[in-house]
C-alpha positions as CSV (number, residue, x, y, z in Angstrom):
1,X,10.8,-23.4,41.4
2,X,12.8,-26.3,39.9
3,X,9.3,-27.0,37.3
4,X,8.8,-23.5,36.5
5,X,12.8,-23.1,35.3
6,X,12.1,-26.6,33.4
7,X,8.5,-24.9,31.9
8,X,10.4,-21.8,31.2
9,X,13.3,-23.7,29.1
10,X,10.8,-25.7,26.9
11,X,8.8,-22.9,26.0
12,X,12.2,-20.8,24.8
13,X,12.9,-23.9,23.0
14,X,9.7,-24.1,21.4
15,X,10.4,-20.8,20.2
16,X,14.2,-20.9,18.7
17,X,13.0,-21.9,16.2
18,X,11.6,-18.8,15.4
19,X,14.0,-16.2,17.2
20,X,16.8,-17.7,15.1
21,X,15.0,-17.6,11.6
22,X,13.9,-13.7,12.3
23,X,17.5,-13.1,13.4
24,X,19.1,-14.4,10.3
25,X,16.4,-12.9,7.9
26,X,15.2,-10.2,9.4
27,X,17.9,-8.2,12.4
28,X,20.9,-9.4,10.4
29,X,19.6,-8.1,6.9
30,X,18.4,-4.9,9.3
31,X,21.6,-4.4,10.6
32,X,23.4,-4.3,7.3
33,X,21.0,-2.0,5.8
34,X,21.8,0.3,8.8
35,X,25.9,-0.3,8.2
36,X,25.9,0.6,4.4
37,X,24.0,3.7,4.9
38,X,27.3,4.8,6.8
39,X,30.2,3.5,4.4
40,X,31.0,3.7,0.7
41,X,30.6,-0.1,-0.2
42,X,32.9,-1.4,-2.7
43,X,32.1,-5.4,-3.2
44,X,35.9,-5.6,-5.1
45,X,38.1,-2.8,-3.3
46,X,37.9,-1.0,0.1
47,X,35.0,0.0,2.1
48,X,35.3,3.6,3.6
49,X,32.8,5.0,6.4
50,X,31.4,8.0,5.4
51,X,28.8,9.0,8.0
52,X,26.1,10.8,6.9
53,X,27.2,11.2,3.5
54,X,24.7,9.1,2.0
55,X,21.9,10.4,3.9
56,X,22.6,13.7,2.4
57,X,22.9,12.7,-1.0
58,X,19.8,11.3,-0.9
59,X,18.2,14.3,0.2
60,X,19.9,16.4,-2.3
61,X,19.3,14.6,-5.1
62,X,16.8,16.0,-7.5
63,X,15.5,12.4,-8.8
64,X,15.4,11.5,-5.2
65,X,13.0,13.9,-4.0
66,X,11.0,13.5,-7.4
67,X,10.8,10.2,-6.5
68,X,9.3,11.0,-2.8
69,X,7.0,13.8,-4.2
70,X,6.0,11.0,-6.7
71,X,4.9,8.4,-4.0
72,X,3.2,11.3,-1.6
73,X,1.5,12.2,-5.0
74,X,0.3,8.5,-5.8
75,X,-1.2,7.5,-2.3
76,X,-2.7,10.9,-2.3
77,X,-4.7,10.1,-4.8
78,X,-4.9,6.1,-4.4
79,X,-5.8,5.5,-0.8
80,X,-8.8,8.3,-0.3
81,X,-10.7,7.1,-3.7
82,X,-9.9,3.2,-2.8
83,X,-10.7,3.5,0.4
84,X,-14.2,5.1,0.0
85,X,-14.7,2.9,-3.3
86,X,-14.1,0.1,-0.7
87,X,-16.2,1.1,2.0
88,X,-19.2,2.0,-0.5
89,X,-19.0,-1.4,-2.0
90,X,-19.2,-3.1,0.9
91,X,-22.2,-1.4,2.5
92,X,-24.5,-2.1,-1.2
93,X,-23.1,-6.3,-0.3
94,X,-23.8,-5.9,3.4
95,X,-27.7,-4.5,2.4
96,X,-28.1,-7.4,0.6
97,X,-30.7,-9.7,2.7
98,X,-29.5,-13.2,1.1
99,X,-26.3,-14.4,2.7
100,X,-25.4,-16.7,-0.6
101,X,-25.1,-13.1,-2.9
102,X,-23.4,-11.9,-0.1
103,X,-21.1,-14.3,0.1
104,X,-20.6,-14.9,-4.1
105,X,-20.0,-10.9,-4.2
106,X,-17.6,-11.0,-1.6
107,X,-15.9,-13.8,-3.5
108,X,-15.5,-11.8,-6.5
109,X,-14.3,-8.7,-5.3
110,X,-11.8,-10.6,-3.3
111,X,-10.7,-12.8,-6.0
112,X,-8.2,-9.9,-8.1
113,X,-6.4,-9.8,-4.4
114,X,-4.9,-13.4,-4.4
115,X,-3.7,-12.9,-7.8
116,X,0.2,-11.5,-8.3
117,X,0.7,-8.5,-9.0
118,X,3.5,-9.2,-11.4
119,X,0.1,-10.6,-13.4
120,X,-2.0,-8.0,-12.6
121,X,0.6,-5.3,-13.6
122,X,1.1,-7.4,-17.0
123,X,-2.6,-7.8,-17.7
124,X,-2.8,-3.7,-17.4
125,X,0.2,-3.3,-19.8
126,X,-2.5,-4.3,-22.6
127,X,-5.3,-1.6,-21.2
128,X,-3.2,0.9,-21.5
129,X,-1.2,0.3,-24.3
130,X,-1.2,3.1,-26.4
131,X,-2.0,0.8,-30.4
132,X,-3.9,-2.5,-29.2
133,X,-5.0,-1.2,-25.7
134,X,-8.8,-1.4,-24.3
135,X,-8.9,1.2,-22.5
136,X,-7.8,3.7,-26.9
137,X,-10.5,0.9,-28.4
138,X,-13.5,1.8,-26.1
139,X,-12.5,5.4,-26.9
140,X,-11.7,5.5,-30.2
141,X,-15.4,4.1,-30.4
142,X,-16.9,7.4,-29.0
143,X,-14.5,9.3,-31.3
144,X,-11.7,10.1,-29.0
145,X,-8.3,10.7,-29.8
146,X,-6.0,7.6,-28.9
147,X,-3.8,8.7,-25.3
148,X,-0.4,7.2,-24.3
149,X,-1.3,7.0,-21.3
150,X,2.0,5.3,-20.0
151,X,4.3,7.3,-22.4
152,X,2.9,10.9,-21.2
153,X,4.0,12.4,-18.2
154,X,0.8,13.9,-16.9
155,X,-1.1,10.8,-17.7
156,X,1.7,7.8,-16.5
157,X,1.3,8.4,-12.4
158,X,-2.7,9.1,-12.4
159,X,-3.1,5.6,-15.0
160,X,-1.1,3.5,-11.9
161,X,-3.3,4.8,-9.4
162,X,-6.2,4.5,-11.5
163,X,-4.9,0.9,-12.0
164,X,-4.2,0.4,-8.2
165,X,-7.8,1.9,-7.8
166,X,-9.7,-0.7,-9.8
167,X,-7.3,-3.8,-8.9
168,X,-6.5,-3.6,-5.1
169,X,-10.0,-3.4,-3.2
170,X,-10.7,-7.0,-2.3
171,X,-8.7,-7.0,1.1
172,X,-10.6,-3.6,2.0
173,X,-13.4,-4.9,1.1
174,X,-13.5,-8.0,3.4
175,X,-12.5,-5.8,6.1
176,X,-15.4,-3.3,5.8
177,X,-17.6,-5.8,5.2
178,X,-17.0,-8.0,8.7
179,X,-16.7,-4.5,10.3
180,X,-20.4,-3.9,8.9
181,X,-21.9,-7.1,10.1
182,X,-20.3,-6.6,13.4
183,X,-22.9,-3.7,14.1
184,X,-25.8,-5.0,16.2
185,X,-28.9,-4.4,14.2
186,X,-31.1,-3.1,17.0
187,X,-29.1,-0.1,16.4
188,X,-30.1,0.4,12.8
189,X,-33.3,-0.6,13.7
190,X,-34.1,2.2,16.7
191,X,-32.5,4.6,14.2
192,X,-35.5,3.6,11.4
193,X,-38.0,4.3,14.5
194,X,-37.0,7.7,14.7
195,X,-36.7,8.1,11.1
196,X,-33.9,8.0,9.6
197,X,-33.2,7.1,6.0
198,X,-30.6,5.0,4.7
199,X,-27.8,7.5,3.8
200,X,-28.9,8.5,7.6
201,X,-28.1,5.5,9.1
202,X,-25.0,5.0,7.6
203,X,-23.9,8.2,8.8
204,X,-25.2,8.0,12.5
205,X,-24.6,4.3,13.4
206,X,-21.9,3.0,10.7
207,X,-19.2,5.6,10.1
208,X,-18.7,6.2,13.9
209,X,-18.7,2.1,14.6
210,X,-16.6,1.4,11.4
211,X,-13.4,4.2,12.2
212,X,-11.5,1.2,14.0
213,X,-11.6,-0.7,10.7
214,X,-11.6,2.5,8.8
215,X,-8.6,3.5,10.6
216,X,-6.6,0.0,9.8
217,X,-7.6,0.2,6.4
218,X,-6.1,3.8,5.8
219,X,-2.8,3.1,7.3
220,X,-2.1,-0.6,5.4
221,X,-3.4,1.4,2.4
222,X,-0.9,4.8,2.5
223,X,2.4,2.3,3.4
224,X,1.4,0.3,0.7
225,X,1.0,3.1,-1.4
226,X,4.2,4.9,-0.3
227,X,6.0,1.5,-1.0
228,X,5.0,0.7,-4.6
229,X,7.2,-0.7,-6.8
230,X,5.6,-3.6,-9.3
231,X,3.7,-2.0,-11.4
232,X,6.4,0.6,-11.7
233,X,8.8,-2.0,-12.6
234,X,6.5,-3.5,-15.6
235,X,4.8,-0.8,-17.0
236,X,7.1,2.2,-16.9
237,X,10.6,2.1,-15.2
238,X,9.8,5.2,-13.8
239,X,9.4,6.9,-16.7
240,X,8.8,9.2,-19.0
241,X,11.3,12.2,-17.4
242,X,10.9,10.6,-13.5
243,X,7.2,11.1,-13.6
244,X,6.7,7.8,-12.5
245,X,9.7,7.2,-10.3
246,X,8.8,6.6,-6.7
247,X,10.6,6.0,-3.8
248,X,10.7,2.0,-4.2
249,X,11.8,1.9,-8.1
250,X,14.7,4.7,-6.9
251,X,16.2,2.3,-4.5
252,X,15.8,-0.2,-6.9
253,X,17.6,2.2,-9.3
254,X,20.6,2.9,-6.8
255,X,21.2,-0.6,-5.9
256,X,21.1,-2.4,-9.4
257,X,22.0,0.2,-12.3
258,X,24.1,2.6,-10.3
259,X,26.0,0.3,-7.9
260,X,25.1,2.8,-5.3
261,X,24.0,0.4,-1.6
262,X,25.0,3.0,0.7
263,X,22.7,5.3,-1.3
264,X,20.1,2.7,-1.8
265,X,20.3,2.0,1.9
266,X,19.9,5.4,3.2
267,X,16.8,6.1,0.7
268,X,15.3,3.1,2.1
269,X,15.9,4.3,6.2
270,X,14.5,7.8,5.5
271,X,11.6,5.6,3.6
272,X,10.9,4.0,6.8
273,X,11.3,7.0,8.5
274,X,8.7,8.5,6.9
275,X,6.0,5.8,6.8
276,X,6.2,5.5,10.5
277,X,6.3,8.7,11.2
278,X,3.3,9.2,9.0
279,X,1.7,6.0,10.8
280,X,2.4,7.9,13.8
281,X,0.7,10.8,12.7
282,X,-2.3,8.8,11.2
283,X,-2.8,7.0,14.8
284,X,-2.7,10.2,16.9
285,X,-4.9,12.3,14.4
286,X,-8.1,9.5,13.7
287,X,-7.6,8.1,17.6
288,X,-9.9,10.6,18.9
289,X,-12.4,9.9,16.7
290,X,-11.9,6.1,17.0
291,X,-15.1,4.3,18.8
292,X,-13.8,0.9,20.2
């Protein structure tokens, strides 16, 4: 008894370490995110608790639930397209027979994901820039009219995803790809005996062994989504009119320009609220079709 009290107390210290860093920066920043959504906070006069004052500001707030439609709208139409962009990218590198190509192309796809995204963000800014960009040169050589496509408001949101599209695939990709080569090849290969084509096989014996992955890579992919702030931050400042203002750049907003924590602080709850709920939702709906 006396040895497994002594094994016990070295293995918690081992770990205080630890516990006391993710109490400092994590519970303790928590718990004041939790006690500011309750209070009027005034850093130079009093502090008044208000309840759920906050709460409902935030949900009354036009710009607020602009801002939520905004981010609903963008993983909408980022996750799907990315994620089957992803998927079919990696089954054309998993068919190919040498392992060195494989490798290389996994390599390159990979590659845009170590880089920051302050960087990438900044690198865009000159696509889409509406006198020097690429993206109005290659156009104007076809004869197309230039498009400001940060400075419109039906074109700002879509030219982020599209940008998120074409810039954030390398993780997905790696993941899909180790997913792929975990599949036993006798499978594929009793599935050619009976006949099946490619586009068959994928459908028979990859989708249904690939969900579990498939699964992960939709969830990272919508809170990501949901929680996009970057290349809002470089390119647009949620602009023009709110069409780019998501949830992350309005909390920004409320804290920084407006002074307003308790209001940042409750937008930033029901945020989490939400993602986990929709986590929740995404876990119980795709679990029954999950093959472990």
């Amino acid at each position: 008894m006396r040895y497994a009290r002594l094994e016990k107390l070295w293995g918690y210290l081992f770990i205080a370490p630890f516990l006391a860093f993710f109490a400092v920066f994590t519970l303790v920043p928590y718990g004041m995110v939790i006690w500011l959504s309750f209070v009027d906070w005034h850093p130079r006069g009093v502090t008044e608790f208000i309840g759920f004052q906050n709460y409902l500001d935030v949900i009354t707030m036009s710009a607020a639930q602009k801002a939520l439609l905004n981010s609903f709208y963008y993983a909408l139409i980022v996750v799907p397209i990315s994620t089957a962009l992803s998927l079919f990218t990696a089954i054309l590198i998993v068919s190919l027979r040498s392992r060195a190509l494989r490798s290389f192309f996994q390599a390159m796809f990979y590659l845009p994901g170590v880089i920051s995204g302050l960087a990438v963000a900044i690198i865009w800014r000159f696509v889409f820039d509406f006198h020097v960009g690429v993206l109005n040169y290659f156009l104007s050589l076809v004869g197309v009219e230039a498009v400001n496509w940060l400075g419109n408001i039906y074109t700002a949101l879509p030219s982020l995803a599209g940008m998120a599209i074409l810039a954030g695939n390398g993780v997905a990709i790696i993941i899909f790809c180790a997913a792929l080569l975990s599949i036993p090849t006798d499978l594929y290969d009793a599935a050619a005996v009976d006949g099946a084509n490619f586009w068959r096989r994928q459908w028979a014996v990859t989708f249904p062994l690939l969900t579990p992955a498939l699964l992960y890579v939709l969830v990272v992919s919508t809170l990501g989504a949901l929680q996009v702030f970057v290349p809002v931050y470089v390119l647009t400042r949620g602009g023009p009119v709110n069409s780019t203002m998501t949830a992350g750049y309005y909390i920004y907003n409320q804290l920084v320009f407006f002074q307003n924590a308790g209001t940042a602080a409750a937008a930033g709850l029901l945020l989490l609220i939400a993602t986990v709920g929709l986590t929740v939702f995404q876990f119980r709906r795709f679990s029954q079709v999950v093959e472990f």
